[in-house]
TILOZA-816242 format. One record per residue (C-alpha): residue number from 1; x, y, z. Coordinates in steps of 0.02 Angstrom, whole numbers, padded with zeros to 5 digits. Layout:
TILOZA-816242
REC	i	u	v	w
REC	NUM	X	Y	Z
...
//
This chain:
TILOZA-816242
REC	i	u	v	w
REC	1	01357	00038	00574
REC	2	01201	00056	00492
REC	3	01078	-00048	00431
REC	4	00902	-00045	00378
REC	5	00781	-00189	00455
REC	6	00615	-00237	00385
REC	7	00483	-00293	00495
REC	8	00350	-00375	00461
REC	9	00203	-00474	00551
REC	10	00035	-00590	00509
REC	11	-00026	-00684	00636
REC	12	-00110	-00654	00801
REC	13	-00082	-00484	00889
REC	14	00033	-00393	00760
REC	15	00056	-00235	00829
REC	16	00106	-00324	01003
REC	17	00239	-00453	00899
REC	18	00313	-00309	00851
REC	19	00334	-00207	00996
REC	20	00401	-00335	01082
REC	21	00508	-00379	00944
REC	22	00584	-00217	00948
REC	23	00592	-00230	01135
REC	24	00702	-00401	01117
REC	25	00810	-00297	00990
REC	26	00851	-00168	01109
REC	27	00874	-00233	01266
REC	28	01058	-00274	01283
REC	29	01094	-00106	01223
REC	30	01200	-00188	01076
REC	31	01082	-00105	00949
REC	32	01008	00059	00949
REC	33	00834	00097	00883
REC	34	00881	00238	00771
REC	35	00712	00257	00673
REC	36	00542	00172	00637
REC	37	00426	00200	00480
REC	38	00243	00178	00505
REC	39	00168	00028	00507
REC	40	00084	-00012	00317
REC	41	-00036	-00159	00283
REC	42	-00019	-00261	00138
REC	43	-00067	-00437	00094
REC	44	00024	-00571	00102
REC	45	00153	-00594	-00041
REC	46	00155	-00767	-00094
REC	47	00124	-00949	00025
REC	48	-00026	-01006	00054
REC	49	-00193	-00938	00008
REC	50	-00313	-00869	00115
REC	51	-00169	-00770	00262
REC	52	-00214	-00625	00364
REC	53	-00123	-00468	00281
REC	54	00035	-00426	00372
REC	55	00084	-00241	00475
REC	56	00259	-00203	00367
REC	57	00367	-00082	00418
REC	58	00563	-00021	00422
REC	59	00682	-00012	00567
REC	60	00866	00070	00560
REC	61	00964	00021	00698
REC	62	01142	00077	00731
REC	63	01255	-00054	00801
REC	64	01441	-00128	00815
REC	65	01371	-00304	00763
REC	66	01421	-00370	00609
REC	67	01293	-00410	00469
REC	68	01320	-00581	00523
REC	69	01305	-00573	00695
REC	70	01150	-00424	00683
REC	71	01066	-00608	00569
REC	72	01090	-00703	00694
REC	73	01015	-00602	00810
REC	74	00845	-00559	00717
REC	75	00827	-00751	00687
REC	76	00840	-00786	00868
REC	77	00699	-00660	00904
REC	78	00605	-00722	00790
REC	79	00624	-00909	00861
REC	80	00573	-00829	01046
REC	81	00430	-00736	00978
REC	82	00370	-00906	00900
REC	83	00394	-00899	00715
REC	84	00409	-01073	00643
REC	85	00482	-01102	00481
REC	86	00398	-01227	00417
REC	87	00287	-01176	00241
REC	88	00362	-01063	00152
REC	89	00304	-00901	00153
REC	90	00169	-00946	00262
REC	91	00104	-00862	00397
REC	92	00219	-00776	00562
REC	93	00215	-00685	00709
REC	94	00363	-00593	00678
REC	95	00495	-00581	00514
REC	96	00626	-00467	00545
REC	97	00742	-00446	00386
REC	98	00912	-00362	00354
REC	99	00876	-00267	00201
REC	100	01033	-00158	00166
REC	101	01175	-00051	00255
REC	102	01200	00138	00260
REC	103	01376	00103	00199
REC	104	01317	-00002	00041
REC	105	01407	-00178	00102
REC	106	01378	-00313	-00038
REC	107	01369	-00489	00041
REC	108	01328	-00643	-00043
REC	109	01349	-00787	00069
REC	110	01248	-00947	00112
REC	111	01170	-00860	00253
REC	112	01154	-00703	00188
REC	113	01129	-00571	00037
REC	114	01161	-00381	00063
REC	115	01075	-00286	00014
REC	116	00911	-00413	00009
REC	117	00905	-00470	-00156
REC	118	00724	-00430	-00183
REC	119	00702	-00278	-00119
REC	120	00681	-00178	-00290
REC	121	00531	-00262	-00321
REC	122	00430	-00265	-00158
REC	123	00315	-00105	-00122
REC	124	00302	-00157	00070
REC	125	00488	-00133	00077
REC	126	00518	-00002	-00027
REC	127	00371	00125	00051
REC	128	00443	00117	00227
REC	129	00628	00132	00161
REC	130	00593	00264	00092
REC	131	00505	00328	00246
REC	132	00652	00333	00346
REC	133	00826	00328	00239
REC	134	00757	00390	00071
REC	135	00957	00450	00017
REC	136	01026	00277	00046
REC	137	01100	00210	-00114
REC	138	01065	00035	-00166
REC	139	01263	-00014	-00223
REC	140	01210	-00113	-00363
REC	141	01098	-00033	-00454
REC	142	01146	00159	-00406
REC	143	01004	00225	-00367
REC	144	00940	00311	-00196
REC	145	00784	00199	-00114
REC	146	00656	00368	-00162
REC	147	00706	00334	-00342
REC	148	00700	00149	-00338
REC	149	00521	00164	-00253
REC	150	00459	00305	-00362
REC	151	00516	00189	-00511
REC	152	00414	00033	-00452
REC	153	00278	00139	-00418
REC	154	00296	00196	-00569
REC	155	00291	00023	-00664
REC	156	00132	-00028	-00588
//
């Protein structure tokens, strides 16, 4: 299976959090690096004023882990790499996000929302999506992530 990651990091040596994130991913040979966009700087999208802006960018990975389990996964990487989760939206070393599958699951559970429910509206995760899976159709709204990001770039 499929599935689009974003990645994202502001604190400390970004670049290095996430190399090594994508490192951590790998190394079982469970998941397979499949792509990587380029890295984009942005600021910081809500929390506290005054954060360094992050490095943003999209991963797909191909794996035989569930959504679930693939979660589970990303938030233990993020725990090693030493992302606390204490202010919201505040700063991180690492966030590492399941954004959507190739296959267009919908999954609305306590842990979990498939595709990410706020997707549509964020440039730093629309520009690299569209990077690297640009025909991938959102299976709500319809559209392919090139239109969806041409349409928010669009309404700004």
């Amino acid at each position: 299976m499929h599935y689009a990651l974003a990645v994202g990091s502001n604190r400390g040596d970004r670049r290095g959090f996430i190399a090594r994130a994508a490192s951590a991913l790998v190394a079982d040979g469970r998941v397979e690096l499949v792509a990587q966009s380029r890295l984009i700087e942005n600021p910081a999208v809500g929390g506290p004023s005054g954060q360094q802006d992050f490095l943003n960018g999209m991963w797909l990975v191909d794996t035989a882990l569930g959504p679930h389990q693939l979660l589970m996964r990303l938030q233990r990487i993020e725990s090693a790499l030493g992302r606390v989760r204490v202010i919201s939206n505040g700063p991180r070393t690492i966030d590492l996000d399941l954004i959507m599958s190739a296959d267009g699951q919908v999954i609305s559970t306590v842990l979990l929302e498939l595709p990410h429910p706020r997707m549509c509206e964020r440039p730093f995760v629309l520009e690299p999506l569209a990077e690297v899976a640009p025909r991938w159709q959102h299976p709500i709204t319809g559209l392919n992530v090139e239109d969806m990001w041409q349409q928010l770039r669009d309404a700004s």
